[in-house]
C-alpha positions in Angstrom: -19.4 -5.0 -7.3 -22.4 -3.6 -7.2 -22.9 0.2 -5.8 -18.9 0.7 -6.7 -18.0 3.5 -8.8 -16.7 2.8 -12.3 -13.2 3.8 -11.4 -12.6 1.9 -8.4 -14.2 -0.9 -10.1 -11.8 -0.4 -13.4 -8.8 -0.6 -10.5 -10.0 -3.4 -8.5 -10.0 -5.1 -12.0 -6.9 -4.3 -13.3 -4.7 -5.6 -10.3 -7.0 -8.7 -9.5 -6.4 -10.1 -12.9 -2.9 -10.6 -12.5 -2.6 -14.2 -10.7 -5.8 -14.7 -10.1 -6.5 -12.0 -7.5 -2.6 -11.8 -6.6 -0.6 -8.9 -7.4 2.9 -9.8 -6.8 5.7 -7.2 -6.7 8.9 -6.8 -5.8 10.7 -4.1 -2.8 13.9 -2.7 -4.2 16.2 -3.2 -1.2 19.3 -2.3 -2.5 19.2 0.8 -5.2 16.7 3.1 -7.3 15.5 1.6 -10.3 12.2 2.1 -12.8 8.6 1.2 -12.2 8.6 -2.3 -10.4 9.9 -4.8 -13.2 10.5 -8.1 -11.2 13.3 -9.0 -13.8 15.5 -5.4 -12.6 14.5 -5.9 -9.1 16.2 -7.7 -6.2 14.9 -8.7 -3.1 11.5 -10.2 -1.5 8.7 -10.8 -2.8 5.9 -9.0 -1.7 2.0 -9.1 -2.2 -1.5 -7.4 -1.8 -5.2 -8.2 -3.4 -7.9 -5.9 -3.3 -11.2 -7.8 -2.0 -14.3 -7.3 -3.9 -16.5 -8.0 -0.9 -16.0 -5.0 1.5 -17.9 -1.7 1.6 -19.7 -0.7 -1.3 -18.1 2.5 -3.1 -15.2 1.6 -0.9 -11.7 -0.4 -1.4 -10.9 -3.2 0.8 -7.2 -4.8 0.7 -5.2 -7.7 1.9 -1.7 -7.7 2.6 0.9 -10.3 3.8 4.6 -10.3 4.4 6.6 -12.5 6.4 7.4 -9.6 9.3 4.7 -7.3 10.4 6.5 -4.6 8.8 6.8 -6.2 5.3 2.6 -6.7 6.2 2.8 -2.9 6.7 4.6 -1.9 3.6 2.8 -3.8 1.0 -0.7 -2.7 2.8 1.2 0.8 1.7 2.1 -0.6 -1.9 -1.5 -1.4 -2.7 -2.4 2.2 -1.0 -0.8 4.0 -3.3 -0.9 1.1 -6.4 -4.6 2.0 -6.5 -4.0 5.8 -6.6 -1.6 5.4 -9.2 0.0 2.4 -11.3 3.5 1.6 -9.3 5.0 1.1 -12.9 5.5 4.4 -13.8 6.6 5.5 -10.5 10.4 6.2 -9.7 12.0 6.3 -6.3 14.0 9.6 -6.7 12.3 11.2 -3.5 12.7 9.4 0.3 10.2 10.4 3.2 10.9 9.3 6.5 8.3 8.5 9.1 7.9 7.7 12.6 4.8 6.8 14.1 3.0 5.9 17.3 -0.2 4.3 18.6 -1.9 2.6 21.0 -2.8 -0.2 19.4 -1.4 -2.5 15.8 -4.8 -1.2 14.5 -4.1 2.3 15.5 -0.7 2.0 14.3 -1.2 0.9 11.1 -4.7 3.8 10.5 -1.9 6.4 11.7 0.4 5.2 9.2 -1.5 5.3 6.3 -3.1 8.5 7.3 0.3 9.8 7.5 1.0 8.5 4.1 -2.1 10.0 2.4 -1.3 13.4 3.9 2.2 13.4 2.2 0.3 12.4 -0.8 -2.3 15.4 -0.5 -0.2 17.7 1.0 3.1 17.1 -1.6 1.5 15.2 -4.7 4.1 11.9 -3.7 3.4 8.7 -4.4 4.9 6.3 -3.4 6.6 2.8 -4.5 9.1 1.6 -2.2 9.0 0.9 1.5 11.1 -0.7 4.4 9.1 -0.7 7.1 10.2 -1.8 10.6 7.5 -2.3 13.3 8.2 -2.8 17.3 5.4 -4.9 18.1 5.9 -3.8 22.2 6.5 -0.6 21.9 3.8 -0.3 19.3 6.2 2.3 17.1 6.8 2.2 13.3 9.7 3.7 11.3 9.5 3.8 7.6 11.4 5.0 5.0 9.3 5.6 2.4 10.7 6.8 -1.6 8.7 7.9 -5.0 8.6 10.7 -6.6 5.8 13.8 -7.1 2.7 12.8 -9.5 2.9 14.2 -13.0 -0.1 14.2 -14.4 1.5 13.9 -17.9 3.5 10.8 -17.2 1.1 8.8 -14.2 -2.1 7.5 -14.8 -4.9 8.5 -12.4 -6.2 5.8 -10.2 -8.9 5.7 -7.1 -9.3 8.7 -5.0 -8.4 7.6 -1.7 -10.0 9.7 0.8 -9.4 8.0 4.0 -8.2 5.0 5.9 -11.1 3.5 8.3 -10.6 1.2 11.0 -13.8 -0.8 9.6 -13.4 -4.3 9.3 -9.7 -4.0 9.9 -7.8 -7.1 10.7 -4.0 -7.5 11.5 -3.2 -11.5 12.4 -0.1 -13.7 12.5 -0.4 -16.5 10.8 2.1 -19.6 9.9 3.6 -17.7 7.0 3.9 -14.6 8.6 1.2 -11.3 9.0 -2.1 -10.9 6.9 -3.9 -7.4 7.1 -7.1 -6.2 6.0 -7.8 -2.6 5.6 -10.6 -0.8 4.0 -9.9 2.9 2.3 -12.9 5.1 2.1 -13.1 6.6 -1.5 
């Protein structure tokens, strides 16, 4: 990754090395529990990569789920996963958010903005999101739980500055939605 600060490139690292590329998780749906353990957790499956060939000193991501909100939410997962490790974070704190745009594209920059905001503004990070998108109405409502960052108990990740629309793609596919977004750190 050549140009890419040492952090970002010590993160990018780190979560690619699990399944070649794939970081799998799993989205409590039903109660509060510990860091992401898939053995504690129930529900779906849910996964993100970061992409070593966007932007130089930037960090690009892919995210999939089988709804466009799931696509949404794990796009949010690997957000915040690259800020801090989602192991360490707790779900003890729930955000909700509404959001509008004119576009997916828009919709999904304003949510993430909105996201990093809270995460500037309060020192939250987040691990858990259900995430339901209307697709006609172009509106998202998220409910969004973590906890504030302790610097004793969280590792440091990237600095996330901004979301960009560069090179963003949101498509439905056969298994569901894929999106691409690239965060400016």
């Amino acid at each position: 990754m050549k140009g890419v600060s040492p952090r970002v490139k010590r993160v990018s690292a780190r979560f690619n090395k699990a399944n070649k590329e794939t970081h799998t998780l799993f989205i409590s749906m039903s109660r509060r529990t510990k860091g992401l353990r898939p053995e504690k957790r129930r529900g779906e499956i849910s996964s993100f990569r970061y992409v070593e060939e966007g932007p130089e000193a930037d960090l690009t991501v892919e995210a999939w789920g089988g709804t466009l909100g799931e696509a949404f939410g794990n796009a949010a997962l690997a957000m915040f996963n690259a800020i801090t490790p989602m192991e360490g974070v707790e779900q003890r704190v729930s955000r909700n958010i509404e959001v509008k745009g004119d576009d997916l594209g828009a919709l999904l920059f304003d949510f993430l903005g909105e996201l990093l905001y809270i995460n500037d503004t309060e020192l939250l990070v987040f691990s858990g999101f259900d995430v339901d998108v209307d697709e006609k109405g172009i509106t998202l409502r998220a409910e969004c739980r973590g906890e504030p960052f302790e610097l004793g108990r969280h590792e440091q990740g990237a600095a996330i500055k901004a979301v960009t629309f560069y090179d963003m793609r949101i498509a439905r596919g056969e298994g569901g939605w894929k999106i691409r977004v690239v965060f400016d750190t």
